[in-house]
C-alpha positions in Angstrom: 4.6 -7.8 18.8 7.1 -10.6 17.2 9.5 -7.3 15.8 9.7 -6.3 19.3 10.2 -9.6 20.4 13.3 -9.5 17.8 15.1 -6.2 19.9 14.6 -7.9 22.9 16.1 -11.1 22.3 18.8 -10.2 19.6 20.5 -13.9 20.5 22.9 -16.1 18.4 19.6 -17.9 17.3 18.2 -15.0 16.0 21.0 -14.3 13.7 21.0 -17.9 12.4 17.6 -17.5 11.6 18.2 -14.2 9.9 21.2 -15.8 8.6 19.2 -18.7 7.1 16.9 -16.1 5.6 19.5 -13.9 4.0 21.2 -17.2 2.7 18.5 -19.0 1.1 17.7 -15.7 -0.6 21.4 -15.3 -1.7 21.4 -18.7 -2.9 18.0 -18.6 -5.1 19.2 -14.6 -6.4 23.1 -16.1 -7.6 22.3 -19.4 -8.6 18.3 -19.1 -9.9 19.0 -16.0 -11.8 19.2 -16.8 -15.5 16.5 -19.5 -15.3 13.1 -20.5 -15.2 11.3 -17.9 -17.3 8.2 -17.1 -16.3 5.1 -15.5 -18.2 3.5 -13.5 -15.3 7.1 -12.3 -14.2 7.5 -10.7 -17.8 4.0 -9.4 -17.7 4.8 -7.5 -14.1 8.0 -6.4 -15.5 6.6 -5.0 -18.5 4.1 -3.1 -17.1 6.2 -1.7 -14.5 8.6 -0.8 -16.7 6.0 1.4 -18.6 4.7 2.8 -14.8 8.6 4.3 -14.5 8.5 5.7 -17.9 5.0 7.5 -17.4 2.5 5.3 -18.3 -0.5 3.7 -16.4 -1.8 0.0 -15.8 -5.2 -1.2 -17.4 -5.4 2.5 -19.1 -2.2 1.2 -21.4 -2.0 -2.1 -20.3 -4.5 -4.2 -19.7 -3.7 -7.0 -17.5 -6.7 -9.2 -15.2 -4.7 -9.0 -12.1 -4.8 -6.2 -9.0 -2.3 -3.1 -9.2 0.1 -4.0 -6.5 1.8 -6.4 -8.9 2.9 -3.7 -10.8 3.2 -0.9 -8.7 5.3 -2.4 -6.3 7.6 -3.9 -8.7 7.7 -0.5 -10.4 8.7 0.5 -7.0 12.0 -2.1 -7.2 12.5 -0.9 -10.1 13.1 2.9 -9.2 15.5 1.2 -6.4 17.7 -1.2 -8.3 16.9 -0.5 -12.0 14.2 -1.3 -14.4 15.4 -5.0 -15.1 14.7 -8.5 -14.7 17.1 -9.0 -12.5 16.0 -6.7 -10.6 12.7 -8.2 -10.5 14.2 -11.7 -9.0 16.2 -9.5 -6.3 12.9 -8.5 -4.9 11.2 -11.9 -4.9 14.4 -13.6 -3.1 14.5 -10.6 -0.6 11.0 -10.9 0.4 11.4 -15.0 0.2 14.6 -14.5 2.7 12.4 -12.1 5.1 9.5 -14.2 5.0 11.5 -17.3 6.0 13.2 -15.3 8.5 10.0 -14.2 10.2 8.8 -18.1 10.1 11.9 -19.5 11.9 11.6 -16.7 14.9 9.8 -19.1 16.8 12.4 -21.7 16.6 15.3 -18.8 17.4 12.8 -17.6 20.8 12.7 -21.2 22.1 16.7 -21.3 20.8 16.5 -24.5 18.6 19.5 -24.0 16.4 19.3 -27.3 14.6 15.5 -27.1 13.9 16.3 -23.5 12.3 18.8 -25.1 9.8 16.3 -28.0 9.2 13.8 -25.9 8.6 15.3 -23.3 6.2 16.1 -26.0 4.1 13.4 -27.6 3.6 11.4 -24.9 3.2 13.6 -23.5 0.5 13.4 -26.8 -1.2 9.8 -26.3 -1.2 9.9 -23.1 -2.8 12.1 -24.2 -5.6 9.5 -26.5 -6.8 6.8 -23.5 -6.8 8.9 -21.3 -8.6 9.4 -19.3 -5.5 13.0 -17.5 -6.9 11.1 -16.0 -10.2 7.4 -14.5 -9.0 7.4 -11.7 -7.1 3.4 -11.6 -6.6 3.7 -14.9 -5.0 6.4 -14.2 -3.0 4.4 -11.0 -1.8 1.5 -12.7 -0.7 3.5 -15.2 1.2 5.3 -12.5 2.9 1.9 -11.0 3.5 0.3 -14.4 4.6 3.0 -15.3 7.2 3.1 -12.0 8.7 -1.1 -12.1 9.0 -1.0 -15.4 10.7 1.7 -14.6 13.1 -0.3 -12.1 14.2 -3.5 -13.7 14.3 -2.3 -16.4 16.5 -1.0 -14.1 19.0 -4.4 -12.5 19.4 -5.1 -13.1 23.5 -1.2 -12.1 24.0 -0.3 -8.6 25.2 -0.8 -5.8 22.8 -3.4 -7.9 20.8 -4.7 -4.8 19.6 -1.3 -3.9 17.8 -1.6 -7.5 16.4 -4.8 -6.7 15.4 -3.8 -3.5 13.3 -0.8 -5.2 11.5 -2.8 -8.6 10.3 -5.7 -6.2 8.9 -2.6 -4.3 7.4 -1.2 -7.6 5.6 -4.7 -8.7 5.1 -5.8 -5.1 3.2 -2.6 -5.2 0.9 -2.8 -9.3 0.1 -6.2 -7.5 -1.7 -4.0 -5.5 -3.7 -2.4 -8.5 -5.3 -5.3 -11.0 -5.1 -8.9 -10.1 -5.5 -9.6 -13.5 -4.0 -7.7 -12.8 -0.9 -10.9 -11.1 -0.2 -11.8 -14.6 1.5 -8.7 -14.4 4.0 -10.0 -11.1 5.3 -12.8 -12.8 6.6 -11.0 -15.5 8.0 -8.7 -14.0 10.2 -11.4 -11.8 11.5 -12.7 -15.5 12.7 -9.5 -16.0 14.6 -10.1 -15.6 18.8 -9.7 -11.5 19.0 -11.1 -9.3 21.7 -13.8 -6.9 20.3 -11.0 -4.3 20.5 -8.5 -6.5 18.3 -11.2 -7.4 16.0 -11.7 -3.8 15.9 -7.9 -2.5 15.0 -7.8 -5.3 13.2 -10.6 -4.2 10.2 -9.0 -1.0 10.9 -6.0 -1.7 9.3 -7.7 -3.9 6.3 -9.8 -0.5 5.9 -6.2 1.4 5.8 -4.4 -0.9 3.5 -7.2 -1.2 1.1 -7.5 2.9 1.0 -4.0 2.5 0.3 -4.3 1.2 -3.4 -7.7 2.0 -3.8 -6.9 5.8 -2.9 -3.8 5.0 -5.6 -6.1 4.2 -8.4 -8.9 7.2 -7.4 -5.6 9.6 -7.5 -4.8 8.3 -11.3 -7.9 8.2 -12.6 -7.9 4.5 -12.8 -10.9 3.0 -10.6 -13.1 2.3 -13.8 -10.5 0.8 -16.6 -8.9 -1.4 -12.9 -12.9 -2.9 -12.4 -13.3 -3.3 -16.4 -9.6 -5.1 -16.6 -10.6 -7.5 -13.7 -14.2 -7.9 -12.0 -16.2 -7.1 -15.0 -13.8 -8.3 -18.1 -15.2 -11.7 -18.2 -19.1 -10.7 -17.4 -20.0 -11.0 -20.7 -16.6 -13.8 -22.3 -18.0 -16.6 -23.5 -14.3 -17.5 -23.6 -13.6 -17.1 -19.9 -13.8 -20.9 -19.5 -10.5 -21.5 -21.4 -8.5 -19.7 -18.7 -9.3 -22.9 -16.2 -6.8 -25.4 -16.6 -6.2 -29.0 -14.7 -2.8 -30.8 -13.6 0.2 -30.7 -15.9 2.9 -33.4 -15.1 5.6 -31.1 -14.2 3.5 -29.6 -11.2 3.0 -32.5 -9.5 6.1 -32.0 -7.6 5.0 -28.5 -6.1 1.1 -29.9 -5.4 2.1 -32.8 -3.6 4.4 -30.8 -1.1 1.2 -28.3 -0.7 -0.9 -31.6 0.0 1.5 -33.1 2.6 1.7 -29.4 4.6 -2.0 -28.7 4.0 -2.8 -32.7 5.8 0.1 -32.2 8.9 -0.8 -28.3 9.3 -4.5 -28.9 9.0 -4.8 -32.4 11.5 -2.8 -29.9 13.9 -5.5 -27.1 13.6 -8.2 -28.6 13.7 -6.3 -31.0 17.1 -6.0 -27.7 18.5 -9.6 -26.7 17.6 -8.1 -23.6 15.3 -10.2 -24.7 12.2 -9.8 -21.4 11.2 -6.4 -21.8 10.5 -7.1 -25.2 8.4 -9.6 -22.3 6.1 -6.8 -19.9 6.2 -5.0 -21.9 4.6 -7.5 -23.6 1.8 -7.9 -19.0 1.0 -4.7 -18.6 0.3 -4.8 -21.4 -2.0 -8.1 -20.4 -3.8 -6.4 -18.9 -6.5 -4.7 -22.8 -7.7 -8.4 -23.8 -7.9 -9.1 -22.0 -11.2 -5.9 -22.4 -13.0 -3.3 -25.7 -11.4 -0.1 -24.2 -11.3 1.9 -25.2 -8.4 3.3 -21.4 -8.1 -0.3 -20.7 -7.2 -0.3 -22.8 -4.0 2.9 -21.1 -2.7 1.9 -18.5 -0.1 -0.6 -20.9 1.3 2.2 -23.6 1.5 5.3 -21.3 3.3 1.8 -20.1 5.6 1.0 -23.7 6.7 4.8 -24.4 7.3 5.0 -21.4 9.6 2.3 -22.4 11.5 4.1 -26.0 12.0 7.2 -24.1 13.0 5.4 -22.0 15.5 2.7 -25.2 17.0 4.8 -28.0 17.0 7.7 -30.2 18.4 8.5 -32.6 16.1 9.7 -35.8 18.1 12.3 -38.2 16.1 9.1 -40.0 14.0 7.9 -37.3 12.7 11.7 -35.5 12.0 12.0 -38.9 9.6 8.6 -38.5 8.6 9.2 -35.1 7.0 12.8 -36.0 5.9 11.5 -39.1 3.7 8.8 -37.0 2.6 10.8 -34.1 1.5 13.2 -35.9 0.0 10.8 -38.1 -1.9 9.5 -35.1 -3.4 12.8 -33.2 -4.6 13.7 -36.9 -6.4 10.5 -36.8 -8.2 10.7 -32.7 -8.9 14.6 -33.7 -10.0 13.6 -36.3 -12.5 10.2 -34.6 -14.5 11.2 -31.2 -14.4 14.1 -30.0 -16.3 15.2 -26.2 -15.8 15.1 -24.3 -18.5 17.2 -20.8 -19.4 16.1 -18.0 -20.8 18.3 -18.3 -23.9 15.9 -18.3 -26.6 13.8 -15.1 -25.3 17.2 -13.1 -24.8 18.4 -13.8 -27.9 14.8 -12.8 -29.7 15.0 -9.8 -27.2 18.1 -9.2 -28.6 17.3 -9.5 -32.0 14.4 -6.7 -30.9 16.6 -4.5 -29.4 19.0 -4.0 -32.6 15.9 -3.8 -35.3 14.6 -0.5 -32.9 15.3 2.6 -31.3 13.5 2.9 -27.6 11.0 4.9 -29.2 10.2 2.1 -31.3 6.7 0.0 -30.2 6.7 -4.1 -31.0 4.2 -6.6 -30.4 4.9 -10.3 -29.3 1.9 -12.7 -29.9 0.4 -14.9 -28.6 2.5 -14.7 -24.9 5.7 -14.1 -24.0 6.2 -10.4 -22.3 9.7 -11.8 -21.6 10.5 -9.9 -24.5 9.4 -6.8 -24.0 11.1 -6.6 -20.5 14.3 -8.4 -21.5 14.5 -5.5 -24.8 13.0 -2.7 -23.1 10.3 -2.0 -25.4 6.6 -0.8 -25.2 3.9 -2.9 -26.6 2.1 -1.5 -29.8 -1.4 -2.1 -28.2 -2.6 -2.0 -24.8 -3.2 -5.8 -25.2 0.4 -7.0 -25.7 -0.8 -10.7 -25.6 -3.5 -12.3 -26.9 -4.8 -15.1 -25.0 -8.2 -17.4 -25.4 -10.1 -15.9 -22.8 -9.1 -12.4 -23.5 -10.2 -12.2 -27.2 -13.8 -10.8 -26.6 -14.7 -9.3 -30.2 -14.3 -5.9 -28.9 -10.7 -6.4 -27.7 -10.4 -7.7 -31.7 -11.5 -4.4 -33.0 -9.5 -2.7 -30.3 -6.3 -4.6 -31.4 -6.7 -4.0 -35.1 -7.2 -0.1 -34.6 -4.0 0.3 -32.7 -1.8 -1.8 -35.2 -3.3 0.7 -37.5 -3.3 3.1 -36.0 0.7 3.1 -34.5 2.0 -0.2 -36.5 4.8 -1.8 -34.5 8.1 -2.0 -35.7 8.6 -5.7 -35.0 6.6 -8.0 -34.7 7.3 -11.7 -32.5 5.4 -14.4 -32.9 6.2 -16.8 -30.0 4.3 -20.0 -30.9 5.6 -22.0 -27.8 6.1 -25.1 -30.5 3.4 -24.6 -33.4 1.7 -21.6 -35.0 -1.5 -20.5 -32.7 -2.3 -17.2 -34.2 -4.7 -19.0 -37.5 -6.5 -20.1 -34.6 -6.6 -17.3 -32.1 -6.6 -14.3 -34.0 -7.1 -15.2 -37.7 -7.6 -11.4 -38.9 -4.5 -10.5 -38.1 -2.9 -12.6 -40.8 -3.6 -10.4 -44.0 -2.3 -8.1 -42.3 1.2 -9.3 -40.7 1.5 -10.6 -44.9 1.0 -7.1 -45.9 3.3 -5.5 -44.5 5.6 -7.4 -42.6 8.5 -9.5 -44.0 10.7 -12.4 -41.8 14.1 -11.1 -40.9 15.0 -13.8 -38.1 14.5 -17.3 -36.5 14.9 -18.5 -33.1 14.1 -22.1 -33.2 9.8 -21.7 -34.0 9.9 -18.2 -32.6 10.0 -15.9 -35.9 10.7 -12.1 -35.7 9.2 -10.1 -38.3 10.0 -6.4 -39.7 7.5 -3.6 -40.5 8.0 -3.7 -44.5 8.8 0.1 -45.0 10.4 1.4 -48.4 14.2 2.0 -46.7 13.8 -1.7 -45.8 12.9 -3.3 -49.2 16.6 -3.9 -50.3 17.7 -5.1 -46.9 15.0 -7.5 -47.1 13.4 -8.5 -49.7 10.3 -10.3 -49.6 
């Protein structure tokens, strides 16, 4: 197996390509750190945050997505602390492993320059998909390139061992993608003997009791299928979630096209189409909603399996050097990087109008807040998004502001005021009993109106 291959061969090249790996990670952790906020890395953090302190996933948060995302992060944050920063630690250790584990084929055929070619480029890559600030993605990719590696060394010694650890990857990749489903199947098309084949559902049976068992233990089977398979069975909203190209991920798609075209032509050269449908799975997910982050496991995938297949003779080193360069240019000059100023300083602003006790609620989207101030949201929906706001998940909201009224309310409105259009009965009520005591840019923080608040501010 590659790890053994690692104690054999513990060479010069393969500490510059665990070098590389620790560096690149270094680099995206120090310099990446207080930028590029990210919706979905607030929403993780959140709800792990709320794991560490006792509560559960889809019981007190709902959220569409699988429960590794949380539990795992909840797991970093038992390790390093329950913080954003801890958050991005994980995602650039896993990003350093898994480009660690892609450049062991360059350190067994001791190819020091290709190593430091490669680890740059491929950390370019993952700047433009927001590799440094999403820790699902960066978990799948981990997942992806270890599944592959093993999948193409099925007819080598100890294929059954290869066998059990792809199924293994393949079973967790599950636990944070529902459609990584698809990949299962895949990789079970890859050339095993009938005794690889075997260990290797084996170990996606293993990983998937894993979580599975994880939920069954908790109680949390039934609110994890209505939260994600069955939420949208009966949405006529669902269709809002899909969403098409947005200028600023052009950048990330185009690098995922030109890997998809050079890793693909060498698949399906080397009659391995199931590689070229390996990597259109672990894309799937982009399909539905075109965010470049989306295409980065299947991108860092496609790139390992150039590292491991191919010699690149001096056109081709010029061909990818024009081509990655082309692309950073283009990323350089249409998408600016942006800080997370304004949702620290709301967070702040949070943080001195409540105890930790305290519950908010920050509408329509922005669960930055809530991890950046450490609070719990007032409703089990702590956003409130198009295709989530089925009438019953109206009713639902309304009782638990009600019922346990938050202390401070946020309305983030990313530019203009969306909640007259998304949630319009909420209004009377935000007017009755909640007055504005600060303003960050659009973003307006407002206080529960009680009576030892009326001379502080007055209406």
């Amino acid at each position: 197996m590659p790890f053994a291959d690692l104690k054999r061969s513990f060479t010069p090249h393969y500490l510059l390509a665990l070098g590389m790996g620790a560096g690149v990670a270094a680099a995206y952790y120090i310099l990446l750190r207080g930028v590029g906020p990210f919706g979905d890395e607030g929403s993780y953090c959140t709800i792990a945050q709320g794991i560490v302190d006792g509560y559960a996933p889809y019981l007190d948060y709902f959220n569409e997505k699988p429960p590794l995302h949380y539990y795992w992060t909840a797991f970093v944050f038992s390790l390093f602390g329950a913080t954003m920063d801890s958050s991005r630690l994980a995602a650039s250790l896993q990003l350093g492993g898994a480009l660690a584990l892609v450049l062991m084929p360059l350190a067994e055929r001791r190819h020091g320059w290709r190593i430091l070619y490669w680890a740059l480029l491929i950390g370019a890559a993952g700047l433009s998909m927001r590799a440094y600030n999403n820790l699902a993605e960066s978990s799948l990719a981990l997942l992806g390139v270890i599944g592959l590696r093993f999948a193409l060394r099925a007819r080598a010694a100890k294929a059954t061992q290869h066998g059990l650890w792809a199924g293994l990857s393949q079973g967790l990749s599950c636990g944070f993608r529902l459609t990584a489903a698809l990949n299962v199947l895949v990789l079970a098309w890859a050339p095993w003997s009938w005794r690889a084949r075997a260990s290797y559902f084996a170990g996606v049976v293993l990983a998937l009791s894993i979580w599975v068992g994880m939920l069954a233990v908790n109680h949390l089977v039934e609110p994890f299928l209505e939260s994600t398979v069955l939420f949208h069975k009966d949405n006529p909203a669902s269709g809002s979630y899909f969403r098409g190209i947005l200028p600023q991920e052009l950048t990330g798609i185009l690098i995922w096209v030109l890997v998809i075209a050079v890793a693909g032509y060498s698949a399906i050269k080397r009659r391995q189409v199931w590689v070229l449908v390996y990597l259109l799975g672990a894309a799937l997910p982009f399909f539905g909603r075109m965010d470049a982050f989306r295409l980065w496991p299947s991108t860092l995938v496609g790139l390992s399996y150039l590292v491991a297949q191919t010699n690149l003779g001096p056109t081709r080193w010029l061909g990818w050097t024009v081509g990655w360069v082309s692309v950073l240019v283009l990323m350089i000059a249409t998408r600016p990087v942006e800080g997370y100023s304004r949702a620290r300083a709301i967070a702040d602003a949070v943080s001195g109008l409540t105890q930790p006790h305290e519950r908010v609620w920050v509408v329509p989207f922005n669960p930055n807040v809530y991890c950046l101030s450490n609070r719990r949201p007032a409703s089990r929906y702590y956003f409130v998004l198009p295709w989530t706001l089925k009438p019953d998940v109206r009713r639902e909201i309304m009782h638990d502001l009600r019922a346990r009224p938050p202390r401070v309310v946020v309305e983030w409105s990313w530019g203009k005021s969306m909640l007259p259009r998304l949630f319009p009965e909420v209004l009377p009520w935000l007017q009755a009993n909640y007055v504005e005591v600060a303003r960050e840019g659009e973003e307006t923080v407002l206080l529960r109106n009680t009576p030892d608040d009326e001379e502080r501010f007055p209406r």
